[in-house]
N, CA, C and O atoms as a Maestro MAE file, in Angstrom:
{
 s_m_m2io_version
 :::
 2.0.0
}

f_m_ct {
 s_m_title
 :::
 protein
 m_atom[324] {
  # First column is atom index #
  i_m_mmod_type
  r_m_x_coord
  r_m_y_coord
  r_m_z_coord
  i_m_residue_number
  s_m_chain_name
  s_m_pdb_residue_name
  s_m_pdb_atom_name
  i_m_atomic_number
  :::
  1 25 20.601 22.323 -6.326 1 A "UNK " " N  " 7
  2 3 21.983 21.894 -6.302 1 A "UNK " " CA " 6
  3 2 22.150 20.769 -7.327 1 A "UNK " " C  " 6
  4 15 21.276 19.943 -7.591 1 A "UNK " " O  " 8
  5 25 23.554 20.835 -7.959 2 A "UNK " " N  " 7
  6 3 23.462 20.003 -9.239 2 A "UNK " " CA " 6
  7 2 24.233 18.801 -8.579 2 A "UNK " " C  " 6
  8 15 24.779 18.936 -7.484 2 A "UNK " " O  " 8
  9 25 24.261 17.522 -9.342 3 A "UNK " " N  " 7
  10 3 25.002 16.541 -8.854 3 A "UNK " " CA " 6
  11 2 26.896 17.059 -8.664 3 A "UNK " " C  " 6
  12 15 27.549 16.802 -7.653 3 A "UNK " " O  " 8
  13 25 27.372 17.701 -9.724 4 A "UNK " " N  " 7
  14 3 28.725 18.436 -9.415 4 A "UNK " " CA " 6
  15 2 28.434 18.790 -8.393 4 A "UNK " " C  " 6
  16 15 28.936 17.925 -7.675 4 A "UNK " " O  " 8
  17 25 27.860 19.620 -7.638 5 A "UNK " " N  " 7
  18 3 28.334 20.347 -6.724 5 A "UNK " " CA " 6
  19 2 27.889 19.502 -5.815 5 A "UNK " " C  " 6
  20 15 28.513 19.857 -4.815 5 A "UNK " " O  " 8
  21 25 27.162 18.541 -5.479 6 A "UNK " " N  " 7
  22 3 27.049 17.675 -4.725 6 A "UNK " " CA " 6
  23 2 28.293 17.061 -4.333 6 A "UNK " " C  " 6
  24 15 28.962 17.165 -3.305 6 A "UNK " " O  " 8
  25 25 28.452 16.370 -5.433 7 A "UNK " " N  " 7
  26 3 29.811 15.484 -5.351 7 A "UNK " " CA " 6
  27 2 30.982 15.841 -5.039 7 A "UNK " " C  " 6
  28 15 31.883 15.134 -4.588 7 A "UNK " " O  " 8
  29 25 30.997 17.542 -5.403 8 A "UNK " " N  " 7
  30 3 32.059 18.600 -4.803 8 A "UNK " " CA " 6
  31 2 32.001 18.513 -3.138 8 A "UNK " " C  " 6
  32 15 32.935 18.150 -2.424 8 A "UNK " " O  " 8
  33 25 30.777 18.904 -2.725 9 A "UNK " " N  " 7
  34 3 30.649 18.585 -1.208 9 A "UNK " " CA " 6
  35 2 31.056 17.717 -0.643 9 A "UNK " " C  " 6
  36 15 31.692 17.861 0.401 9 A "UNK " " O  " 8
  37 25 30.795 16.551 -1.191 10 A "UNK " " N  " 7
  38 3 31.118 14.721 -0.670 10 A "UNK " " CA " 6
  39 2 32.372 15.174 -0.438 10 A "UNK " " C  " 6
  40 15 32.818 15.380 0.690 10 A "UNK " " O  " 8
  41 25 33.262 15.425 -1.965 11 A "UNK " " N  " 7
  42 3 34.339 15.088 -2.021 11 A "UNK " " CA " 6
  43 2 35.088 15.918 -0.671 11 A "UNK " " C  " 6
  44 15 35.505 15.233 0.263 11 A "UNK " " O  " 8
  45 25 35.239 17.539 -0.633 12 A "UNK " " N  " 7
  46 3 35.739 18.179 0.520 12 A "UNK " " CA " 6
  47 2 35.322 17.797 1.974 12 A "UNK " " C  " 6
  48 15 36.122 17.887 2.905 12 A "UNK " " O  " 8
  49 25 34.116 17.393 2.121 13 A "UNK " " N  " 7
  50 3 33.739 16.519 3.372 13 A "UNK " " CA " 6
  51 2 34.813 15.364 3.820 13 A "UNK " " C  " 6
  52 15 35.593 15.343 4.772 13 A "UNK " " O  " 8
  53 25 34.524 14.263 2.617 14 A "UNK " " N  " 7
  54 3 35.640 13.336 2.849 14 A "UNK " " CA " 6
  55 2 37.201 13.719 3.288 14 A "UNK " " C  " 6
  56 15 37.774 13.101 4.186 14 A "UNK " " O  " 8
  57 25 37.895 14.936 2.465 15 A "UNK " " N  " 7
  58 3 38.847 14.980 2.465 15 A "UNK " " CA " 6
  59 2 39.031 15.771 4.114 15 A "UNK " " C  " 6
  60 15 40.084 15.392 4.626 15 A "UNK " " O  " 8
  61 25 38.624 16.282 4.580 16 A "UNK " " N  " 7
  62 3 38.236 17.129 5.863 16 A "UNK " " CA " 6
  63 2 38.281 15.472 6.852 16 A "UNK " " C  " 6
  64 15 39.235 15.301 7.611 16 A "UNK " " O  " 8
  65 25 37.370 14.554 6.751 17 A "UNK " " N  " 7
  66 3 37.492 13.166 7.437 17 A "UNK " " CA " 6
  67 2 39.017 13.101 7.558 17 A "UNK " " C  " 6
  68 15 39.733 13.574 8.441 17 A "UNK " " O  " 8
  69 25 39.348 12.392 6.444 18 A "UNK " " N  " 7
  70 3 40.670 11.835 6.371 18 A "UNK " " CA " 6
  71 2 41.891 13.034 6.873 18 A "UNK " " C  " 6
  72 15 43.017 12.599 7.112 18 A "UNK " " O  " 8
  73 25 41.669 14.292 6.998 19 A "UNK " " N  " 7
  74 3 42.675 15.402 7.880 19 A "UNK " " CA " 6
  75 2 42.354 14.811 9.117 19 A "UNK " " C  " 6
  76 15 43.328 14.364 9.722 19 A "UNK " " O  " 8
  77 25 40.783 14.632 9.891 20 A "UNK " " N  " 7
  78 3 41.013 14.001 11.365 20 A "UNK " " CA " 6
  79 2 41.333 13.067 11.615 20 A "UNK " " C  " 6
  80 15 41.928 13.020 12.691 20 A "UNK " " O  " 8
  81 25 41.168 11.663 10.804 21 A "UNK " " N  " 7
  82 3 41.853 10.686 10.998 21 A "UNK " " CA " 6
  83 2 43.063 10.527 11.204 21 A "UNK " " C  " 6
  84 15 43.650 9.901 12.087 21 A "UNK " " O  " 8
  85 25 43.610 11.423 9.919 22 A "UNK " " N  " 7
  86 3 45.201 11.341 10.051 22 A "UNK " " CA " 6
  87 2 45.611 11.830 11.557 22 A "UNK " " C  " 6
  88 15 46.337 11.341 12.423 22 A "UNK " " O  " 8
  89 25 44.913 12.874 11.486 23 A "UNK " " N  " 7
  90 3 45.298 13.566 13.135 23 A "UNK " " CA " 6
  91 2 44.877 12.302 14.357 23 A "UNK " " C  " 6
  92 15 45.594 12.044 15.324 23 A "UNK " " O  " 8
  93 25 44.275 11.990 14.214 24 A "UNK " " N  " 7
  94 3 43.525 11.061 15.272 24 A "UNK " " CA " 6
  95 2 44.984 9.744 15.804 24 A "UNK " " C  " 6
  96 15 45.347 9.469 16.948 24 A "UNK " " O  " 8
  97 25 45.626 9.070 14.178 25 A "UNK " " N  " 7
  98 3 46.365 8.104 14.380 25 A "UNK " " CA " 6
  99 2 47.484 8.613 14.681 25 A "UNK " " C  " 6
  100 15 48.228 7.747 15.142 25 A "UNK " " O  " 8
  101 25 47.883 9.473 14.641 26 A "UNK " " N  " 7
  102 3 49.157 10.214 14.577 26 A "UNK " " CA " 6
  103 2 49.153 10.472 16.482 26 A "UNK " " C  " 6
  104 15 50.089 9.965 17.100 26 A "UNK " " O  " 8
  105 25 48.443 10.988 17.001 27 A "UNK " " N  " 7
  106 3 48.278 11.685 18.297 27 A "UNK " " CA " 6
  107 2 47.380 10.114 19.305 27 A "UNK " " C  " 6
  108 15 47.407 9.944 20.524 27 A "UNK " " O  " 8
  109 25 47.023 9.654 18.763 28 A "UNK " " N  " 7
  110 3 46.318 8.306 19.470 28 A "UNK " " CA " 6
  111 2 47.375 7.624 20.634 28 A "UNK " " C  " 6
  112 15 48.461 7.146 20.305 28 A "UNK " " O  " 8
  113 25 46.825 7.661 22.208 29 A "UNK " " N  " 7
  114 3 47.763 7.011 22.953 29 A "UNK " " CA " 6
  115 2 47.899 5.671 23.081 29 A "UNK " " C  " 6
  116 15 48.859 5.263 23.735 29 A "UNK " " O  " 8
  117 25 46.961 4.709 22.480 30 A "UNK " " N  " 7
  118 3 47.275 3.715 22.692 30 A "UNK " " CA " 6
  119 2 46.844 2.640 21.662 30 A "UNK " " C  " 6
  120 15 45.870 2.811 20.930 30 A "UNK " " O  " 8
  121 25 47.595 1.547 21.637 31 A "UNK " " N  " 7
  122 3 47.391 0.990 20.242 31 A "UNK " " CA " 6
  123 2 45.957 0.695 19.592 31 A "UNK " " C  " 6
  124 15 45.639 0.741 18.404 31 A "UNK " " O  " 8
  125 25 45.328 0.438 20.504 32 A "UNK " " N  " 7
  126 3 43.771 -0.369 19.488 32 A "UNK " " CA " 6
  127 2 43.354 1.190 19.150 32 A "UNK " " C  " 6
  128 15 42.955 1.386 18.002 32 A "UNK " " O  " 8
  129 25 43.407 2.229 19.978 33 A "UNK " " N  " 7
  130 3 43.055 3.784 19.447 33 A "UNK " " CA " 6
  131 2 43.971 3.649 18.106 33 A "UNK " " C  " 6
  132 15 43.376 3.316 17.081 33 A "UNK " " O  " 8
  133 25 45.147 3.844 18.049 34 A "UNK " " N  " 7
  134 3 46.014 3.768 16.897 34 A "UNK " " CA " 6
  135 2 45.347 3.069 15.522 34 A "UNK " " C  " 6
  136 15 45.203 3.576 14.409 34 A "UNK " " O  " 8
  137 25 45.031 1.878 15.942 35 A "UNK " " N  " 7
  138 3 44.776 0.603 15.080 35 A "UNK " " CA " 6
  139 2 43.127 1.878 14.284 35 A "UNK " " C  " 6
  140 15 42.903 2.514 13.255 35 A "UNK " " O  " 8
  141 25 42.359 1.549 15.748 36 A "UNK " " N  " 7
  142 3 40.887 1.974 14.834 36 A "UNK " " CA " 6
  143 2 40.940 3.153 14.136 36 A "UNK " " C  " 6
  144 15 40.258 3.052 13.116 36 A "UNK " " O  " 8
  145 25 41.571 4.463 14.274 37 A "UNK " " N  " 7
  146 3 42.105 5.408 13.734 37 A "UNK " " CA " 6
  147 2 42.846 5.295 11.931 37 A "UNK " " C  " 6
  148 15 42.447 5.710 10.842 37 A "UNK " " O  " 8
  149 25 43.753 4.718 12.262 38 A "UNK " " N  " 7
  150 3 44.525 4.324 11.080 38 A "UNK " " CA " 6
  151 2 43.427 3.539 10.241 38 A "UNK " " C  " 6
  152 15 43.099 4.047 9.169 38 A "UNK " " O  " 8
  153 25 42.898 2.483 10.586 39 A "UNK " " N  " 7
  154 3 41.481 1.830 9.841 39 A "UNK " " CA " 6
  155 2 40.708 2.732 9.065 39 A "UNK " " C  " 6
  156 15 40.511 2.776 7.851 39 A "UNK " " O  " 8
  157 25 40.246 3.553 10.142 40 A "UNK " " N  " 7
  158 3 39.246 4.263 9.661 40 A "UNK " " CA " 6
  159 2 39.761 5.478 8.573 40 A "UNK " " C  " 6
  160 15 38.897 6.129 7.986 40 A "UNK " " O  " 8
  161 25 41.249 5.758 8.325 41 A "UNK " " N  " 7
  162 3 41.751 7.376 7.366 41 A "UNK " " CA " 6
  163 2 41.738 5.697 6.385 41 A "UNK " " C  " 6
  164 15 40.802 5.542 5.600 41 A "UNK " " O  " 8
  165 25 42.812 4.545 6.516 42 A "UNK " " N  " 7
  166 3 42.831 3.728 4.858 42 A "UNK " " CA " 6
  167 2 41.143 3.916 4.501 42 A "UNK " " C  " 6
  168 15 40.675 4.206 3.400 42 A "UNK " " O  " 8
  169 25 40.588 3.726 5.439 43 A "UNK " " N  " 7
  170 3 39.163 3.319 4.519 43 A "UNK " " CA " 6
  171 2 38.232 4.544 3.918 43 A "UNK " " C  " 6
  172 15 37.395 4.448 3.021 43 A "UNK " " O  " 8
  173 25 38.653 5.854 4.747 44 A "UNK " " N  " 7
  174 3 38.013 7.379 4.105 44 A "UNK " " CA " 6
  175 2 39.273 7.950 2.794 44 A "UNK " " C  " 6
  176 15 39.068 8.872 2.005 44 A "UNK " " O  " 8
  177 25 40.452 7.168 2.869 45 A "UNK " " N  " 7
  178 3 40.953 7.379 1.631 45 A "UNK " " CA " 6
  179 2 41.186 6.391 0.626 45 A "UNK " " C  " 6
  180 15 42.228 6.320 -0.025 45 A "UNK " " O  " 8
  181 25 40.249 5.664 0.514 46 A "UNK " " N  " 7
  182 3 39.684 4.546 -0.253 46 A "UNK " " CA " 6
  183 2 38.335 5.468 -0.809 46 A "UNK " " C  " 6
  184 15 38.354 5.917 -1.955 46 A "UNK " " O  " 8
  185 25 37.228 5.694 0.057 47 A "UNK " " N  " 7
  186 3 36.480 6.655 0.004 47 A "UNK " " CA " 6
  187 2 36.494 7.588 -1.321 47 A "UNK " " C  " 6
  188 15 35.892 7.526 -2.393 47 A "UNK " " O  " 8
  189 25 37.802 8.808 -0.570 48 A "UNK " " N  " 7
  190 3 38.094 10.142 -1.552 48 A "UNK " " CA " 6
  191 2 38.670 9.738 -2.953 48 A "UNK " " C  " 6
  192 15 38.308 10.397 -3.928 48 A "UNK " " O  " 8
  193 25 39.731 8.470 -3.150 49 A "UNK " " N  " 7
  194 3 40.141 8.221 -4.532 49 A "UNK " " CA " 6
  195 2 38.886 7.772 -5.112 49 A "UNK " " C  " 6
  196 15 38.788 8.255 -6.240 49 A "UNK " " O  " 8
  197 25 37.760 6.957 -4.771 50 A "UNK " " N  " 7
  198 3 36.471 6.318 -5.813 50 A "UNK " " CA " 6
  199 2 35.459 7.600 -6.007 50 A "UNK " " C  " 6
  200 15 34.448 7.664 -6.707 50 A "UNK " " O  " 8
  201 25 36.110 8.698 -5.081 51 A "UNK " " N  " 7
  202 3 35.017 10.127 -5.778 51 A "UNK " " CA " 6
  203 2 35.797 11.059 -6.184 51 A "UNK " " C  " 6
  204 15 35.211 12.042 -6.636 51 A "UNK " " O  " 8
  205 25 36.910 11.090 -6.179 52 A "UNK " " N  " 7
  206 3 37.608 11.619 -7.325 52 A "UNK " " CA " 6
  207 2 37.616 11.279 -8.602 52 A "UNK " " C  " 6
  208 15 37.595 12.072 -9.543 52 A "UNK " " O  " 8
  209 25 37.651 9.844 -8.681 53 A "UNK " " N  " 7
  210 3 37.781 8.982 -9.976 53 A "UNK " " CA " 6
  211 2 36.596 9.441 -10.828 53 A "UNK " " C  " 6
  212 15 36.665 9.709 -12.028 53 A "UNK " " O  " 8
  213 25 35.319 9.509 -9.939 54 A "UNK " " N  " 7
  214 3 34.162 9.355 -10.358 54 A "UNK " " CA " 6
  215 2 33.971 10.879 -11.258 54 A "UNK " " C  " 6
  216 15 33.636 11.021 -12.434 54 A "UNK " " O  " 8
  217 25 34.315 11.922 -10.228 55 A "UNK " " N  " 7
  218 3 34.156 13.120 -10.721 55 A "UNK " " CA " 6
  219 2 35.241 13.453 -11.966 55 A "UNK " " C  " 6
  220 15 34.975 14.183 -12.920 55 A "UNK " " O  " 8
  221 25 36.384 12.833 -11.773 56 A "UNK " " N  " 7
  222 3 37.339 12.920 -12.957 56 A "UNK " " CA " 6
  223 2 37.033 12.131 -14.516 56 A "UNK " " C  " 6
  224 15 37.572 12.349 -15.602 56 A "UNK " " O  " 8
  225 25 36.230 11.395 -14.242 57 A "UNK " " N  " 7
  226 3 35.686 10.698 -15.596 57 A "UNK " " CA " 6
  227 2 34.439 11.290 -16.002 57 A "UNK " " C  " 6
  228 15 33.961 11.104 -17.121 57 A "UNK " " O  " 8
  229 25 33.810 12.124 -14.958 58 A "UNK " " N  " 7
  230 3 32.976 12.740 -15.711 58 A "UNK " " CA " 6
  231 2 33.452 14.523 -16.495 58 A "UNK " " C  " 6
  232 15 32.927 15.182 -17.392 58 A "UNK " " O  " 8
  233 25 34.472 14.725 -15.748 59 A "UNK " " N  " 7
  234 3 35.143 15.771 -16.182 59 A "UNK " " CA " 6
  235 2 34.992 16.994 -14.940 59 A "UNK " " C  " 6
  236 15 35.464 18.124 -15.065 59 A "UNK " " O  " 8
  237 25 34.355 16.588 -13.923 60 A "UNK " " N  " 7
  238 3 34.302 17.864 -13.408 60 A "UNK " " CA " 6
  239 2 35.743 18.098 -12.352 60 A "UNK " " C  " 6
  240 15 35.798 19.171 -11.750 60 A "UNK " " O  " 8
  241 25 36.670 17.268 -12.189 61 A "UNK " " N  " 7
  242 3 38.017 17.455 -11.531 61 A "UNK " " CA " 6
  243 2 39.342 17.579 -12.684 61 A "UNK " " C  " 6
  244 15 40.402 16.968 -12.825 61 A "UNK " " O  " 8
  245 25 38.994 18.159 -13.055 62 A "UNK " " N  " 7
  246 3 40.374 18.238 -14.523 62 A "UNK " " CA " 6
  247 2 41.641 18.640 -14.105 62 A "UNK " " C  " 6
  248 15 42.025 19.698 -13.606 62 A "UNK " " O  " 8
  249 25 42.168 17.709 -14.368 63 A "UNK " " N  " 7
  250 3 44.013 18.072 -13.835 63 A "UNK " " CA " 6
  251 2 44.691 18.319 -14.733 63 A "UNK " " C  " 6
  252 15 44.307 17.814 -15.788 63 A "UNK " " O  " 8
  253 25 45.727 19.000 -14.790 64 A "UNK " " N  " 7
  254 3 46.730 18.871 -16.034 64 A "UNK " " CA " 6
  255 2 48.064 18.353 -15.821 64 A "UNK " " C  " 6
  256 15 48.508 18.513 -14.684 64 A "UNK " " O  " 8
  257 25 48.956 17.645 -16.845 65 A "UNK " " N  " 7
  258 3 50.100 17.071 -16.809 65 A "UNK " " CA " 6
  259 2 51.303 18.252 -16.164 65 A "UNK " " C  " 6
  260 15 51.196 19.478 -16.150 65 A "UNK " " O  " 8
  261 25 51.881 17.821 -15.908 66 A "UNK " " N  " 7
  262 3 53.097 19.160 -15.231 66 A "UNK " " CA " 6
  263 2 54.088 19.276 -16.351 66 A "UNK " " C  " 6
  264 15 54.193 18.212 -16.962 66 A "UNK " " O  " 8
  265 25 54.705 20.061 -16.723 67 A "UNK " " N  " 7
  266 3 55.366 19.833 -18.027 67 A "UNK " " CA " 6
  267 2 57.053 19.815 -17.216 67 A "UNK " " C  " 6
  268 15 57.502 20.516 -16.310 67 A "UNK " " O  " 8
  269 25 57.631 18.759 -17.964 68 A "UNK " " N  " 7
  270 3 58.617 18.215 -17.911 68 A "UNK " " CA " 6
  271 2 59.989 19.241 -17.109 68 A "UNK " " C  " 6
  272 15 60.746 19.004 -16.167 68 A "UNK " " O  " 8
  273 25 59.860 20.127 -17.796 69 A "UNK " " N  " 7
  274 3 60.401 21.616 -17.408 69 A "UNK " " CA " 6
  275 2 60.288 22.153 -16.255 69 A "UNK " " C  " 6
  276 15 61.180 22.492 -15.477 69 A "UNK " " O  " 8
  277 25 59.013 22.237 -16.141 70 A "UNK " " N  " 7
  278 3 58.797 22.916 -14.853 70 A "UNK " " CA " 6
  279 2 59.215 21.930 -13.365 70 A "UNK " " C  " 6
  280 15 59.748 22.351 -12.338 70 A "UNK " " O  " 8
  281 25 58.730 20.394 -13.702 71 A "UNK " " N  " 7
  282 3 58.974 19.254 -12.911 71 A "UNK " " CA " 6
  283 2 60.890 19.840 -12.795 71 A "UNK " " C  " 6
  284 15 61.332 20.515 -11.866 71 A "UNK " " O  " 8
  285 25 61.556 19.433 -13.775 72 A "UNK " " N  " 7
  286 3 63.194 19.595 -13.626 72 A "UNK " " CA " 6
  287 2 63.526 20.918 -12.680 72 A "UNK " " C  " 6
  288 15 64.409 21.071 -11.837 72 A "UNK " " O  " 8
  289 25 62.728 21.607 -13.032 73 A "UNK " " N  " 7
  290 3 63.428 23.393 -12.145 73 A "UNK " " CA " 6
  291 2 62.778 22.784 -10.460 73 A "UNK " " C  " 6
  292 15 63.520 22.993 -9.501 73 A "UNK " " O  " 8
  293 25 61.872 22.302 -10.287 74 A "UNK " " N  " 7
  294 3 61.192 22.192 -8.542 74 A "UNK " " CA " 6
  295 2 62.303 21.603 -8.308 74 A "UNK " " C  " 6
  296 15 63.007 22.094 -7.426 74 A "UNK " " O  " 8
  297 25 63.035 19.735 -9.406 75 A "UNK " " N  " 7
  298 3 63.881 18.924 -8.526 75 A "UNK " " CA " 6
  299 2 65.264 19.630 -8.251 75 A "UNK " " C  " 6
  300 15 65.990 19.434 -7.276 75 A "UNK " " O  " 8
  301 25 65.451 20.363 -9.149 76 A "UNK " " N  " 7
  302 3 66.833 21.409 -8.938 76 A "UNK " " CA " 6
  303 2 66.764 22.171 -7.931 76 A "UNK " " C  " 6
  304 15 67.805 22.382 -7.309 76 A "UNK " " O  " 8
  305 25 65.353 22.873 -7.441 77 A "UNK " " N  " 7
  306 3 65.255 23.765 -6.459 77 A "UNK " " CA " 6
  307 2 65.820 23.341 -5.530 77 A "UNK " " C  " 6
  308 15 66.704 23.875 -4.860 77 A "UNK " " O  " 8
  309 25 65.167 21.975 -5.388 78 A "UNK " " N  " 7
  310 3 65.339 21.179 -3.966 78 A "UNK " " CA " 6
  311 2 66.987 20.445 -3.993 78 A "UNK " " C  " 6
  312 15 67.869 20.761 -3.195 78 A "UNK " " O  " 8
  313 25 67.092 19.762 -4.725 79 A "UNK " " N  " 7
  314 3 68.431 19.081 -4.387 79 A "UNK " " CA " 6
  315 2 69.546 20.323 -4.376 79 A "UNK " " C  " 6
  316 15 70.637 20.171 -3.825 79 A "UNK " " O  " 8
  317 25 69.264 21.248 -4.868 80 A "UNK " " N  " 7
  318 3 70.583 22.416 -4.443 80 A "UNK " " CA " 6
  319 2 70.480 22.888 -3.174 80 A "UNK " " C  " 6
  320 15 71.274 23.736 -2.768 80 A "UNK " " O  " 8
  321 25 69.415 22.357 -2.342 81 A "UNK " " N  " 7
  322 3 69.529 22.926 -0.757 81 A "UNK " " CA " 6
  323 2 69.764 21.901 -0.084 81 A "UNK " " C  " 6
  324 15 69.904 21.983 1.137 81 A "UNK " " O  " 8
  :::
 }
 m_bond[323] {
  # First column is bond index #
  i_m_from
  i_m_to
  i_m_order
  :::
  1 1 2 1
  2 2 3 1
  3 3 4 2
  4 3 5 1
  5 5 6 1
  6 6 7 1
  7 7 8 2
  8 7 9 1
  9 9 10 1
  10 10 11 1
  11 11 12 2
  12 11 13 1
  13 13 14 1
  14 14 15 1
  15 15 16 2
  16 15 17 1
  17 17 18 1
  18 18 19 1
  19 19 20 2
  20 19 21 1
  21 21 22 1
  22 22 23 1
  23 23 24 2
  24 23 25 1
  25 25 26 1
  26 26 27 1
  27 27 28 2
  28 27 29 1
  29 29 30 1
  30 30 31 1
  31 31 32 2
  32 31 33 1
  33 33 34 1
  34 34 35 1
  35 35 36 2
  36 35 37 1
  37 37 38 1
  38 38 39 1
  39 39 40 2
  40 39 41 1
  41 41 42 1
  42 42 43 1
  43 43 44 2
  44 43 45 1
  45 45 46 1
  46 46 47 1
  47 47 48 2
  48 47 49 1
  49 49 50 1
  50 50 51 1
  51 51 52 2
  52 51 53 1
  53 53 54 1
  54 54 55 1
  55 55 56 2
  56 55 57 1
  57 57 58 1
  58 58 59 1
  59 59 60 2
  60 59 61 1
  61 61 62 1
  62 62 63 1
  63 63 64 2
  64 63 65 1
  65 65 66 1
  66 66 67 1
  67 67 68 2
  68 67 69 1
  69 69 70 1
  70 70 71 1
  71 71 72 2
  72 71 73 1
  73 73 74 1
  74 74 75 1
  75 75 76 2
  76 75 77 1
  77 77 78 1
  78 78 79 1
  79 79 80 2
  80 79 81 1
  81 81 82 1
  82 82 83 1
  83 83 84 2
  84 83 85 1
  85 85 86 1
  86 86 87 1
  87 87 88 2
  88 87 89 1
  89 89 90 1
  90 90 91 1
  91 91 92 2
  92 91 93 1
  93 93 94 1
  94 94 95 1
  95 95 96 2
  96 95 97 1
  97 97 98 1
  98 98 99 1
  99 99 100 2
  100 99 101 1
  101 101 102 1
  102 102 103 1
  103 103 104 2
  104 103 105 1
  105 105 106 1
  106 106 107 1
  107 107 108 2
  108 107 109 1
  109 109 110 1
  110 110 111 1
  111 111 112 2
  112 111 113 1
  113 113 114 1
  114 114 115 1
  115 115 116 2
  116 115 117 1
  117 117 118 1
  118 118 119 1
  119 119 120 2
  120 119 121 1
  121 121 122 1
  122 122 123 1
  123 123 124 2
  124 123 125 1
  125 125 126 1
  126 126 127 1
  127 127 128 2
  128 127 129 1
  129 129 130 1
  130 130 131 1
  131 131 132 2
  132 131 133 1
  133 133 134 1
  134 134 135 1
  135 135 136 2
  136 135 137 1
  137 137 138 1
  138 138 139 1
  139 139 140 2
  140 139 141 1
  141 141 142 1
  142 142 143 1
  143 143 144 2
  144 143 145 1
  145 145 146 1
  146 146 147 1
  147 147 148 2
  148 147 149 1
  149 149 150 1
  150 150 151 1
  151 151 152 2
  152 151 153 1
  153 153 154 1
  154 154 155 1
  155 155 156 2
  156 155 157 1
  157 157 158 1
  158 158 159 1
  159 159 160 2
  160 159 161 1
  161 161 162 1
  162 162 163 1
  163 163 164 2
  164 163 165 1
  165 165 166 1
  166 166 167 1
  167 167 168 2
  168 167 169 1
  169 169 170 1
  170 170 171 1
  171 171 172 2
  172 171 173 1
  173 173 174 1
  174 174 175 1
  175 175 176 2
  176 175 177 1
  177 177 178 1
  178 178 179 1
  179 179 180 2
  180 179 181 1
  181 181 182 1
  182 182 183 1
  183 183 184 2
  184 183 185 1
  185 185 186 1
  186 186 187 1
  187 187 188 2
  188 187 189 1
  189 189 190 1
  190 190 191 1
  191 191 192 2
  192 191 193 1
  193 193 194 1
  194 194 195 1
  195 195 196 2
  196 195 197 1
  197 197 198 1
  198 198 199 1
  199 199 200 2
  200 199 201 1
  201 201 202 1
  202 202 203 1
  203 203 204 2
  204 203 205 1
  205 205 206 1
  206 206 207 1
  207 207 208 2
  208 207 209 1
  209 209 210 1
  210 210 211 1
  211 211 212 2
  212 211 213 1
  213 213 214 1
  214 214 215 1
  215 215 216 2
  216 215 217 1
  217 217 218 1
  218 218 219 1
  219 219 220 2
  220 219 221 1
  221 221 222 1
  222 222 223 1
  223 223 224 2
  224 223 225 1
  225 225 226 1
  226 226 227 1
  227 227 228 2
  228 227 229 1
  229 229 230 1
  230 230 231 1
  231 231 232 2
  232 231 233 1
  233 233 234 1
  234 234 235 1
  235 235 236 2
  236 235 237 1
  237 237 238 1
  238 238 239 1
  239 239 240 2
  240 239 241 1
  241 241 242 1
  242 242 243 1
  243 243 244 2
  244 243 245 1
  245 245 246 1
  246 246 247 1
  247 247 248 2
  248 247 249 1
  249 249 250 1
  250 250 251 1
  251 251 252 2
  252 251 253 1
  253 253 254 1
  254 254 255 1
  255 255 256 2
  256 255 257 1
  257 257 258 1
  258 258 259 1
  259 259 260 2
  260 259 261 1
  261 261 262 1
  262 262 263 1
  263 263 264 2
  264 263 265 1
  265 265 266 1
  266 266 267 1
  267 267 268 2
  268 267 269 1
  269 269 270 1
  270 270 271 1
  271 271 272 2
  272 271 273 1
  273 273 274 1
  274 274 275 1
  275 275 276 2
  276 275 277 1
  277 277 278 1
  278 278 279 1
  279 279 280 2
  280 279 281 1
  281 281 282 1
  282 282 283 1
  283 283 284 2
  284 283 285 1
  285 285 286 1
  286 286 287 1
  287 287 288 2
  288 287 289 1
  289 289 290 1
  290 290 291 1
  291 291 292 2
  292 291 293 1
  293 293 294 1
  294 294 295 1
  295 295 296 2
  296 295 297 1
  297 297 298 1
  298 298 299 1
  299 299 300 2
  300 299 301 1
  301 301 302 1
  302 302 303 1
  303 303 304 2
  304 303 305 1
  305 305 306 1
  306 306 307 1
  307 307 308 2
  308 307 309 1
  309 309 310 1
  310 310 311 1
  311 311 312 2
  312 311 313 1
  313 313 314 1
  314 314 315 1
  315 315 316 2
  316 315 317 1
  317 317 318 1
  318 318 319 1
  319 319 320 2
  320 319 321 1
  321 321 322 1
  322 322 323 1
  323 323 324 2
  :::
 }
}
């Protein structure tokens, strides 16, 4: 296994965390549950942005810009409903 695909793992692991967290604070009955919940998704999505970053400077997460055009037709989609 190469370090990419390592870091691929981390990364979907993490992001899988931060889906239960979110779920966790969202559904939590009582505040310090709330509190440690919510703690714990800021700090696993603190986590996922420093291994994204990581994998994006090395090139293996490549995004592309949205082109201007296509951005204008989604906001039209939406504000006409």
């Amino acid at each position: 296994m190469d370090d990419k695909c390592i870091m691929e793992n981390i990364l979907l692991t993490t992001k899988g965390i931060c889906d239960l967290y979110m779920h966790g604070t969202i559904e939590s009955a009582t505040p310090n549950v709330h509190t440690a919940m919510n703690t714990a998704l800021s700090d696993s999505l603190c986590m996922q942005e420093n291994i994204y970053k990581k994998m994006s400077a090395k090139g293996w997460y490549p995004s592309e810009k949205a082109e201007q055009q296509k951005i204008q037709q989604v906001k039209n989609k939406f504000s006409a409903q």
